[in-house]
C-alpha positions as CSV (number, residue, x, y, z in Angstrom):
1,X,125.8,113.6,70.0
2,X,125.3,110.1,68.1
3,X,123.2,110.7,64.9
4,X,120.1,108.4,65.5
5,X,119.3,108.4,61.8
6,X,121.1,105.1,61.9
7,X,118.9,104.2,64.6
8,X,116.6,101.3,63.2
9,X,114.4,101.2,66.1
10,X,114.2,104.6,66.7
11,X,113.4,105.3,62.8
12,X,110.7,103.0,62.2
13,X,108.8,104.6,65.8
14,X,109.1,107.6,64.6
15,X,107.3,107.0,60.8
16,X,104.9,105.0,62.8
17,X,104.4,107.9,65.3
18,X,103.4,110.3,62.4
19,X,101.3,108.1,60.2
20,X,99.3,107.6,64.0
21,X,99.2,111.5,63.8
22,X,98.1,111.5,60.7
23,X,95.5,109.1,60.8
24,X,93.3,111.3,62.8
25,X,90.2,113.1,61.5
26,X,90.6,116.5,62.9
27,X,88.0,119.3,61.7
28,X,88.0,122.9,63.3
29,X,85.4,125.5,62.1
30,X,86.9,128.2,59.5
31,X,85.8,131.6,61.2
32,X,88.4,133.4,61.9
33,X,86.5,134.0,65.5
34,X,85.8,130.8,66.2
35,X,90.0,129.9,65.8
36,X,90.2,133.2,67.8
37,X,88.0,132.1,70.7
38,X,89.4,128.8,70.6
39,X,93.2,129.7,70.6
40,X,92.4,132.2,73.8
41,X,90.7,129.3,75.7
42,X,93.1,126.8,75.1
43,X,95.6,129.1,76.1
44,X,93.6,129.4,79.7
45,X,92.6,125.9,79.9
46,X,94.7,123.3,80.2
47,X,92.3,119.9,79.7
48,X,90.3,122.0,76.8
49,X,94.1,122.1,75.0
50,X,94.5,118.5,75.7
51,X,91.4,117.4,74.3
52,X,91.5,120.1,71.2
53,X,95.0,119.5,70.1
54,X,95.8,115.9,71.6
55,X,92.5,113.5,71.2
56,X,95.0,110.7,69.9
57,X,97.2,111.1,73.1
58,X,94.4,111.8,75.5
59,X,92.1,109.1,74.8
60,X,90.6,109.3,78.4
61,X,89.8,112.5,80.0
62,X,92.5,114.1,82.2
63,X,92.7,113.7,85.9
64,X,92.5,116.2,88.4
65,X,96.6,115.1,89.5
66,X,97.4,116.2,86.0
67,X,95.3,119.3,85.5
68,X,96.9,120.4,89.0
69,X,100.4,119.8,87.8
70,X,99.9,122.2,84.6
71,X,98.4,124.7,86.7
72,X,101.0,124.8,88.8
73,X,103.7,124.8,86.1
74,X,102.0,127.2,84.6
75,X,101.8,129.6,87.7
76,X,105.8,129.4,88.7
77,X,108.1,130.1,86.2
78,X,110.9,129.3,89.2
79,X,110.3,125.6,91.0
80,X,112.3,122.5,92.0
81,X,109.1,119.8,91.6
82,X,109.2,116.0,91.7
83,X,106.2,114.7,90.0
84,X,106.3,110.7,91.6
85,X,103.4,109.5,89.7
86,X,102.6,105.5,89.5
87,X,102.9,103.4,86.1
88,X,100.3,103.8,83.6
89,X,99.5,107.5,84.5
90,X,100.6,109.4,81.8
91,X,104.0,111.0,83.7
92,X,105.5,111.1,80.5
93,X,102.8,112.8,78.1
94,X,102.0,115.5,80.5
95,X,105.4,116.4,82.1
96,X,107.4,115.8,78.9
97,X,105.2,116.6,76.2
98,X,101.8,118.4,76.4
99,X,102.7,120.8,79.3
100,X,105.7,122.1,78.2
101,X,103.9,122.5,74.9
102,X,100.9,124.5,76.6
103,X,103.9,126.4,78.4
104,X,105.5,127.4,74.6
105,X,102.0,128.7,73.3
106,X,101.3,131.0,76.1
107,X,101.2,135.1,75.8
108,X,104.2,135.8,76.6
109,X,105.9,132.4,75.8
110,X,106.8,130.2,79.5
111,X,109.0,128.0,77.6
112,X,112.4,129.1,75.5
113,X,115.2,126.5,76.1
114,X,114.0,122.6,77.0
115,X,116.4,119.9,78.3
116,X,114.5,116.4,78.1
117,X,116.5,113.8,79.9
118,X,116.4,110.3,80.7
119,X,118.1,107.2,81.9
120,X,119.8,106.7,78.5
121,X,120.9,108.9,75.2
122,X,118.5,106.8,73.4
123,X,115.2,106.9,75.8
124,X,115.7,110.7,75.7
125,X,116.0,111.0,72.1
126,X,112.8,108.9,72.2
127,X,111.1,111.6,74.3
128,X,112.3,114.5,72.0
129,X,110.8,112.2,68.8
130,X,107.3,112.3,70.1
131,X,107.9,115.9,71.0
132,X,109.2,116.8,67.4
133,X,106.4,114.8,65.6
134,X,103.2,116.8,67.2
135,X,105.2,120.0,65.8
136,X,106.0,119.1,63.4
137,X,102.8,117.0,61.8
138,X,99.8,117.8,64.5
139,X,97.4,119.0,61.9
140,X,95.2,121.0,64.3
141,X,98.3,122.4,66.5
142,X,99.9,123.8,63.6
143,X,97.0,125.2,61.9
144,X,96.6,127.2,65.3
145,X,100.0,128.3,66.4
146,X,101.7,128.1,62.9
147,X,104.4,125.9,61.5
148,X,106.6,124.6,64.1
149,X,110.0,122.6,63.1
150,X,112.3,125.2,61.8
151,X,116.3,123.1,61.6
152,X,117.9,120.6,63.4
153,X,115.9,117.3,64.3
154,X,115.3,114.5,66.7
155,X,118.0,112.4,65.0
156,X,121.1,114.8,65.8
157,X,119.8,115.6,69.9
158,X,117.8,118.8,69.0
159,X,115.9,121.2,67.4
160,X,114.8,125.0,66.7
161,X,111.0,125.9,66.5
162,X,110.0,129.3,64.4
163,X,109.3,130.8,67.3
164,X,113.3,130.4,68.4
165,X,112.2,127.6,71.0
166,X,115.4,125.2,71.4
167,X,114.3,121.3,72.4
168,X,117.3,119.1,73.4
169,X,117.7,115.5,74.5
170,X,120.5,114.1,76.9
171,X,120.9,111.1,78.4
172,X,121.9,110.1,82.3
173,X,125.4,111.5,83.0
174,X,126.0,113.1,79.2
175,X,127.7,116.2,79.5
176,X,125.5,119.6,79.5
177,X,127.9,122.2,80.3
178,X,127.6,125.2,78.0
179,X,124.4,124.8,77.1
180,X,122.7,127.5,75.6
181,X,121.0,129.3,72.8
182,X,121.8,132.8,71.5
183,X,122.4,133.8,75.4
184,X,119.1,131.7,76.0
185,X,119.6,129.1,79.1
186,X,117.2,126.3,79.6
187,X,114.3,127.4,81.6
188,X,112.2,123.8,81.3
189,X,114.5,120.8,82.2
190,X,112.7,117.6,82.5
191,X,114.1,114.4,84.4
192,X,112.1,111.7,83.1
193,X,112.4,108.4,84.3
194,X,116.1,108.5,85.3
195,X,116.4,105.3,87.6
196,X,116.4,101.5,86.4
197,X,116.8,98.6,88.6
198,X,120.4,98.4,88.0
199,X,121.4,101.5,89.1
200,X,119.5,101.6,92.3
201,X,121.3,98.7,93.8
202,X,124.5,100.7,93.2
203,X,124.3,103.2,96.1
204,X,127.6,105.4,94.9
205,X,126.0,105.2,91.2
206,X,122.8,106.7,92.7
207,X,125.0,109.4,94.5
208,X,126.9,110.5,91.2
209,X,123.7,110.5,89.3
210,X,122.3,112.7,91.8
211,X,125.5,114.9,91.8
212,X,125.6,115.6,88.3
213,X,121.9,116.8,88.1
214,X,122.2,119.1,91.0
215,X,125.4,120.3,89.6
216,X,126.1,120.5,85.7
217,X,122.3,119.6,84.8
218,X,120.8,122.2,87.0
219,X,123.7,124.6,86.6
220,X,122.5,125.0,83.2
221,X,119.8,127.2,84.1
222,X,120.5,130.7,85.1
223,X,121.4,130.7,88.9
224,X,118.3,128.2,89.4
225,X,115.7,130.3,87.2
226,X,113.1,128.3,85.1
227,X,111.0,124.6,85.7
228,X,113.4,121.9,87.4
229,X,111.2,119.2,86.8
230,X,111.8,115.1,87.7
231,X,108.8,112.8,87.0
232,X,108.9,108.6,87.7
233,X,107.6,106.2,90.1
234,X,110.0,105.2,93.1
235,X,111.2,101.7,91.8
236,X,114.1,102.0,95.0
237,X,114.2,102.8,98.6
238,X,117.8,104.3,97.2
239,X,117.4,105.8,94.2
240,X,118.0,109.1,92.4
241,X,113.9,110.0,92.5
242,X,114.1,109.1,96.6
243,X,117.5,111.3,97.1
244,X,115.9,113.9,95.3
245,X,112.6,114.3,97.3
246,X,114.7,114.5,100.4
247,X,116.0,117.7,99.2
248,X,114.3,121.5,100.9
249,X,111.9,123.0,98.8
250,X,111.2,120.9,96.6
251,X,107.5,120.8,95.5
252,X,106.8,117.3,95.8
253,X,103.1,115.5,94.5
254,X,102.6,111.5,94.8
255,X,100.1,109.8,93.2
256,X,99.2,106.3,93.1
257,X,97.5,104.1,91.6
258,X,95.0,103.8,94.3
259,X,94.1,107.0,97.3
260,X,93.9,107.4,100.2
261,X,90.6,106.0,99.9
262,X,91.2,103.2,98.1
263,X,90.1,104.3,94.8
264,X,91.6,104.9,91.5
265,X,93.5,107.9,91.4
266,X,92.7,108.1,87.6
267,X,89.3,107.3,87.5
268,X,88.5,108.7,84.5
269,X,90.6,105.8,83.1
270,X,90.9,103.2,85.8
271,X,88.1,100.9,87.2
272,X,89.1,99.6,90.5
273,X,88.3,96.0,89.0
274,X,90.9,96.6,86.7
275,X,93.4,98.1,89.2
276,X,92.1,95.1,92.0
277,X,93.0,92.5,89.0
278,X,96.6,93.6,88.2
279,X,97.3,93.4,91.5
280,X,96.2,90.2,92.2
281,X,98.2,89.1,88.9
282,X,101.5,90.7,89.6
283,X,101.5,90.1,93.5
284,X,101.2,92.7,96.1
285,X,104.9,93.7,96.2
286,X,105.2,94.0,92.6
287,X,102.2,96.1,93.0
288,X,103.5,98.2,96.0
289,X,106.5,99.3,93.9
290,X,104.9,99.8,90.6
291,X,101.5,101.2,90.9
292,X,102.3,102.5,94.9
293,X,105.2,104.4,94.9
294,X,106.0,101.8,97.9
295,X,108.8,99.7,96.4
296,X,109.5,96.6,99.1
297,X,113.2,94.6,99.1
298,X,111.6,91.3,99.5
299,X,113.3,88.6,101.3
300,X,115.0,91.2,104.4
301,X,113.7,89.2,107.4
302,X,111.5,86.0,105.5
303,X,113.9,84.7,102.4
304,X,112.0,82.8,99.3
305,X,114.2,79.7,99.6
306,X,112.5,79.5,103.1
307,X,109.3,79.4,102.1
308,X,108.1,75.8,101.9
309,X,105.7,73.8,100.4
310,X,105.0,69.9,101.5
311,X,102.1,67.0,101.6
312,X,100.1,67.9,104.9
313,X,99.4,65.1,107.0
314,X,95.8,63.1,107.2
315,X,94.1,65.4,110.1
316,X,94.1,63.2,113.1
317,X,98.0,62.7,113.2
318,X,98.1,66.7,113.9
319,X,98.7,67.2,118.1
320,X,96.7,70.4,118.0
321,X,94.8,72.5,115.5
322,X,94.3,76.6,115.8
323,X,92.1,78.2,113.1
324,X,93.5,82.3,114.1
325,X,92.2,85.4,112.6
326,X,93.6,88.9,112.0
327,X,90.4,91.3,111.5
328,X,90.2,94.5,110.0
329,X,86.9,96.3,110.1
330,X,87.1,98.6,107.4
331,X,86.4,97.0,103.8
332,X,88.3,99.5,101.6
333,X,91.4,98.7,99.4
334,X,93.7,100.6,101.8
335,X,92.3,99.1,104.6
336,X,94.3,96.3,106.6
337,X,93.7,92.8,105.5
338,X,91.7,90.3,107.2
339,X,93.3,87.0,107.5
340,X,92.4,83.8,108.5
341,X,95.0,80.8,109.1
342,X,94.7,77.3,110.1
343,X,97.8,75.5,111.4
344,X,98.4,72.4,112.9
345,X,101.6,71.1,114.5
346,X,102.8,67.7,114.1
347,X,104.3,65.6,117.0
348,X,107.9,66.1,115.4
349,X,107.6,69.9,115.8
350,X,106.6,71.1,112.6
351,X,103.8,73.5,111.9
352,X,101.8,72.9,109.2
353,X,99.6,76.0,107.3
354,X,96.9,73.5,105.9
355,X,94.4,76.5,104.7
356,X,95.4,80.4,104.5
357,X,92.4,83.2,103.8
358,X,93.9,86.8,102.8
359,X,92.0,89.9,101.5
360,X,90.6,93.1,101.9
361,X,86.9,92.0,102.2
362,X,83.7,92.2,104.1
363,X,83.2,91.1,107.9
364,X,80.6,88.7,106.5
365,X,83.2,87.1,104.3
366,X,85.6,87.1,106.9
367,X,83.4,84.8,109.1
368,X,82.0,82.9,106.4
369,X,85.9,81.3,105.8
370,X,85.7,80.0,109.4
371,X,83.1,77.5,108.2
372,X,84.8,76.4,105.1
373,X,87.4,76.0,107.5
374,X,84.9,73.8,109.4
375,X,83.7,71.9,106.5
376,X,87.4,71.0,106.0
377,X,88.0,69.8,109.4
378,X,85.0,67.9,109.2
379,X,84.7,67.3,113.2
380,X,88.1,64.9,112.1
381,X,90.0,66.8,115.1
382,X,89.1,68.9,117.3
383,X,90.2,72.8,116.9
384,X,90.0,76.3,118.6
385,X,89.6,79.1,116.7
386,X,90.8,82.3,118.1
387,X,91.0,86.3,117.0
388,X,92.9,89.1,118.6
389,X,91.0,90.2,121.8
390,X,90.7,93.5,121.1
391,X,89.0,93.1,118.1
392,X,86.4,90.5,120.3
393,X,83.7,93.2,120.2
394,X,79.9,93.4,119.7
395,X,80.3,94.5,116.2
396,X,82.4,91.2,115.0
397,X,80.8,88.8,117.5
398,X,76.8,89.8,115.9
399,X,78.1,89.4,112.8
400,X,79.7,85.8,113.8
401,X,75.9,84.8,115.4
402,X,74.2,86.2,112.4
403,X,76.2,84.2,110.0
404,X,76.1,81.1,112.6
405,X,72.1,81.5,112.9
406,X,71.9,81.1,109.2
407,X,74.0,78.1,108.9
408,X,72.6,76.7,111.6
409,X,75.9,76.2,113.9
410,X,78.1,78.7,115.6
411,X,81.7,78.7,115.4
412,X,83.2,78.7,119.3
413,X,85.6,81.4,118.4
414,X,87.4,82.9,121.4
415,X,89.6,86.1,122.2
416,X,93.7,85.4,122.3
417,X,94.2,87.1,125.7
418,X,97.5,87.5,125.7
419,X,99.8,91.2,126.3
420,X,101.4,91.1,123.0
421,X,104.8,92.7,122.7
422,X,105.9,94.8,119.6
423,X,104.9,93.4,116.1
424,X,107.9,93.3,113.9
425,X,109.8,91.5,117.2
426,X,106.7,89.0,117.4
427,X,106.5,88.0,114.0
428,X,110.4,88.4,113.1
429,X,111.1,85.9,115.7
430,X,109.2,83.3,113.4
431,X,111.9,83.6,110.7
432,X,114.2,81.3,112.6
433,X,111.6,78.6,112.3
434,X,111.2,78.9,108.5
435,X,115.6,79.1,108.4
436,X,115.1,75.4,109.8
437,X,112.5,74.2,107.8
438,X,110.0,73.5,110.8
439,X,106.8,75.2,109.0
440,X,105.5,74.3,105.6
441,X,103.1,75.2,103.2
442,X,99.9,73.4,101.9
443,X,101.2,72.2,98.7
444,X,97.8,72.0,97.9
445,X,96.7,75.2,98.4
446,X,100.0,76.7,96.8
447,X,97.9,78.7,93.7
448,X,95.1,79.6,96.3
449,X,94.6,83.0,96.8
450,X,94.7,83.4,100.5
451,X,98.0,81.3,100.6
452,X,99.7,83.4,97.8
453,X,99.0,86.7,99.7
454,X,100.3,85.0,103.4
455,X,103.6,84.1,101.2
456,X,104.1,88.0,99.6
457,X,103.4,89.7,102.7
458,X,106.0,87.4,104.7
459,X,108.4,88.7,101.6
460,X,107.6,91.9,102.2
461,X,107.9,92.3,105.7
462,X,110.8,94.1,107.0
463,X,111.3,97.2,109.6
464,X,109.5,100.6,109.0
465,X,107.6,98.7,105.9
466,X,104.2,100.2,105.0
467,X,103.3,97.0,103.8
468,X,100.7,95.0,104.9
469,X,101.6,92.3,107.5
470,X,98.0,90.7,108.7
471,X,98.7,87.5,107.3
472,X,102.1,87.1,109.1
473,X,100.7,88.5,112.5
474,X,97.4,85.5,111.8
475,X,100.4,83.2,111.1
476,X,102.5,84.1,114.2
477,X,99.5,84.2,116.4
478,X,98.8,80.5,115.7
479,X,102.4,79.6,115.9
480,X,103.0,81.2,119.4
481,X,99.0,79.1,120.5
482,X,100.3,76.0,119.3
483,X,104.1,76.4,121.0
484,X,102.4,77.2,124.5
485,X,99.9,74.2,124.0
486,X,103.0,71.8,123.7
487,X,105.1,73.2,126.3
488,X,101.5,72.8,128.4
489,X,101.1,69.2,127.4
490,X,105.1,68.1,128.1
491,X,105.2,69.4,131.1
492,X,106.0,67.2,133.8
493,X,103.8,66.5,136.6
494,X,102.9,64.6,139.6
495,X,100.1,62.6,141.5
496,X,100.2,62.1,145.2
497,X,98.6,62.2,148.2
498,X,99.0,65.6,150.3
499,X,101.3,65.3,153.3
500,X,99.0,66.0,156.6
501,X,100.4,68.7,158.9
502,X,100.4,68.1,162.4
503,X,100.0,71.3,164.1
């Protein structure tokens, strides 16, 4: 074990960590009852120890994911549990920090031996600082449950509590065989944030990661007794964290940044502004994998150096014009997206996406793009605007005849009738038309909203994805329109007077 003394970095975090400590007013009452009565509730409840002890690390109130996953800590002293919580929600604090101290202080102790471990000697030693600095300088803590720190420290991989607790930090791979104290095996091992992007794109790296904590990491413990713990977000379709939830019996909790509803997980810290305006920053795939536990390999059927961007032509040289919508009807962050396209194809084959609207909106909204779309075309060309059939429905087609009684025209939008075969097939048959450069982007409209979201869900889509694809079905719904219009128009034909049959 390196001595991290030498450690710049690491030494300057850790004197800030403790002058952060420090600066915090803490005052408790003196009465010997009131410490009493505040030692036994802590001791029973989890987010009243949090906010006691912790105010500086629990700045926000905890959410009900986290109270659940220290109750059920708490309750089995014998689990294999993958916490796979998204960025930003505190996987760290709780699974490798505050729980395992709420574990230590409990009558009889639930904690003896704890293995922290992470993707590198030096992130786990990182973990094991912050651990060492609330016992060792948490004011409140230690006026509760006595001084803590007893030998050994951060900087050499480990240390002893008073209490003969034993807190150890390894890094991916680093040898753990043997380890024990005074006939004492770990009974709290904690996997934190094990993957990285390199790794997961090295399938037999993933494998022997995997191997060693299911063999010398977990053989550690005595014959499987204790907390098996692994907390991170899956960054990988392949990765350790994935392998690992595949495995029986594991008790397995996801949480994202956004339900099932749509709305924050974390809402005691999260607005769903906030959440709605990262995603619209980083771009929905970087979202999917970071915040979603969804992670997307972008480019498997649309590639990036496919996508396109060019000078559209003046209206009127376009052959044919099809404005096609993709409708959702349900308005929630989960919900499909509603997209609107307009395309034109130009007499050399291309197709041209002039204007592309993409979001998880209102109905109203929805139909209000098909007269900006209007406004746009200004009556230069003539167009046809068609939506899915089944989607043609009272519901959509009121809302169309409100919007159109207000503005004081309608928009002629009519149903695309045809049988549609399978999705992916549909819209993955497009790709060959991007491979040749025959469809092109607004270069206009690259930074536009609508046109940005069309561009990540055509990266995203691949087989199986739960992505969202509405903007590519819009897309290949206009496509297929305009390819049967031309073959319609080349056809060949003939005038002639009918031959008269003698009978």
């Amino acid at each position: 074990m390196a001595n991290f003394r030498t450690n710049k970095e690491l030494w300057i975090r850790w004197v800030e960590r403790i002058r952060w400590i420090n600066s915090n007013d803490f005052s408790f009452p003196e009465a010997e009852q009131d410490k009493t009565q505040r030692i036994a509730r802590a001791k029973k409840e989890y987010a009243f120890f949090v906010e006691t002890y912790f105010p500086h690390l629990a700045s926000k109130k905890c959410g009900t994911f986290q109270l659940d996953a220290a109750d059920y800590l708490l309750k089995h002293d014998h689990t294999k549990a993958l916490f796979e919580w998204a960025r930003g929600h505190a996987k760290s604090t709780h699974l490798s920090l505050l729980i395992p101290l709420w574990l230590k202080i409990q009558t009889p102790a639930k904690l003896s031996v704890m293995v922290l471990v992470s993707k590198s000697e030096n992130m786990a030693v990182r973990l094991l600082s912050d651990l060492q600095a609330e016992l060792q300088y948490n004011g409140p803590f230690i006026k509760d449950f006595g001084n803590q720190v007893k030998t050994g420290s951060w900087t050499e991989g480990e240390f002893h509590t008073s209490d003969g607790c034993l807190f150890v930090a390894l890094g991916r791979g680093q040898s753990p065989r043997g380890l024990k104290d005074r006939g004492k095996r770990p009974d709290y091992i904690v996997i934190d944030d094990i993957d990285d992007d390199e790794l997961i794109r090295n399938p037999r790296r993933v494998s022997d990661v995997l191997e060693w904590a299911l063999t010398a990491l977990a053989g550690t413990m005595a014959m499987g007794r204790g907390r098996f713990v692994m907390v991170g977000n899956r960054i990988g379709k392949n990765s350790v964290l994935s392998r690992f939830a595949e495995l029986p019996g594991i008790y397995h909790t996801i949480v994202n940044a956004l339900n099932k509803k749509g709305l924050p997980s974390w809402s005691e810290n999260y607005s769903a502004d906030e959440i709605k305006k990262m995603r619209d920053f980083i771009g929905e795939r970087r979202f999917q994998k970071e915040y979603m536990n969804n992670p997307i390999n972008e480019g498997a059927v649309f590639q990036r150096k496919h996508i396109l961007y060019g000078k559209m032509l003046d209206l009127k040289f376009y052959k044919s014009l099809i404005c096609y919508t993709d409708p959702s009807f349900k308005n929630s962050t989960t919900a499909d997206y509603k997209a609107t396209v307009l395309v034109g194809k130009t007499a050399t084959g291309e197709f041209h996406v002039l204007k592309a609207f993409v979001d998880q909106t209102s109905v109203t909204t929805m139909v209000s793009w098909h007269y900006l779309i209007m406004d746009y075309i200004a009556g230069r060309v003539p167009t046809l605007y068609y939506m899915e059939a089944n989607f043609m429905q009272d519901l959509l087609l009121d809302e169309f005849k409100t919007v159109g009684n207000i503005v004081g025209h309608q928009i002629p939008i009519r149903g695309d009738q045809r049988s549609k075969p399978d999705k992916f097939a549909r819209i993955e048959a497009m790709s060959p038309l991007f491979e040749r450069a025959l469809v092109w982007l607004n270069e206009k409209e690259k930074e536009s909203p609508g046109m940005m979201a069309l561009v990540d869900q055509l990266l995203m889509f691949e087989k199986g994805s739960k992505s969202h694809d509405d903007a590519p079905d819009a897309l290949e719904g206009a496509v297929w329109l305009l390819s049967k219009r031309s073959r319609g128009a080349d056809a060949p034909y003939r005038l002639g007077i009918r031959e008269s049959r003698k009978y």
